[in-house]
N, C-alpha and C positions, 0 to 999 in steps of 0.2 A: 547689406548683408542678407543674404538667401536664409530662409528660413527651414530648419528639418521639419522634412513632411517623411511621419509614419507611415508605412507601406501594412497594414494588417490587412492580411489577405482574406476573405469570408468564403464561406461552403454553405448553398442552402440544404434547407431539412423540408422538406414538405408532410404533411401526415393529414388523416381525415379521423375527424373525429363525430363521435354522433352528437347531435345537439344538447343531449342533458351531458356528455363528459363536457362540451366546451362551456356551457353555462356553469357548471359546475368546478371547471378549472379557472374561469373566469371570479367566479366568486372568492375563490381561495385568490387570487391574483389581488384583487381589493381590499380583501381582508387583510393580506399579507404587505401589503404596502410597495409591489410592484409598479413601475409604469404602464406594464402591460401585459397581455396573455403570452407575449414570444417570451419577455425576462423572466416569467416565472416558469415556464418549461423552461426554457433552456439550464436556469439554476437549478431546477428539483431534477431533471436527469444528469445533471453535472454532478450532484451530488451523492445521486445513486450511482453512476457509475464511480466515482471514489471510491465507495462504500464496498463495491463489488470485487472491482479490482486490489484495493486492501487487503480485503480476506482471502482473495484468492491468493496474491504477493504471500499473505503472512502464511497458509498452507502448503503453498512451495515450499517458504524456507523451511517450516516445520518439519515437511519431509526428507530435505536433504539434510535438514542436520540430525534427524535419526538414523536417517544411510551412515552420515558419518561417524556418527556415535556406534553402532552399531558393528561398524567397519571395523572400527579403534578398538572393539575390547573382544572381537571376533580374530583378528587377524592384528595383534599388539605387534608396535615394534619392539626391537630389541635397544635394551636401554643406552644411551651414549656415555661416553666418559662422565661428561658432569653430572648426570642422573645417578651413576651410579658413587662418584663420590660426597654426592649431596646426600645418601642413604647411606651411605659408611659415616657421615658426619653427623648425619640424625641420628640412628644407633649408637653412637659413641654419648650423646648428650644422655641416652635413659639406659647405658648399661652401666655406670659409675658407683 
């Protein structure tokens, strides 16, 4: 029986850093209990980019759903049959 081999495709990153950032990324890398200085970049800006993209995702929607809000009591529809017998039936509860 052939065995599945995972195909994970990789993309290098190159950057220069000066010597006190990589000594000093290096040191957080030990401290932090990486294998090495690539897994600890790679997670700390994997995680900023979460962080980033998050907030921005969550102000998007915050802005459309103020358009929509906005929209809805700017330009109201006109109520449908069961809106409006569901407020003939409320009314009818507190005028007895």
């Amino acid at each position: 029986m052939a065995s599945k081999e995972t195909n994970i495709k990789s993309a290098r990153f190159d950057t220069r850093l000066t010597k006190d950032q990589k000594e000093y990324f290096e040191k957080a890398a030990r401290l932090g209990g990486f294998r090495n200085l690539t897994d600890f970049v790679v997670l700390a800006a994997q995680e900023k980019a979460r962080e980033i993209i998050s907030d921005r995702e969550r102000i998007i929607s915050s802005q459309r759903d103020s358009e929509l809000f906005f929209d809805a009591v700017m330009n109201p529809k006109s109520p449908n049959k069961e809106l409006r017998e569901a407020a003939k039936d409320f009314k009818a509860l507190f005028t007895k």
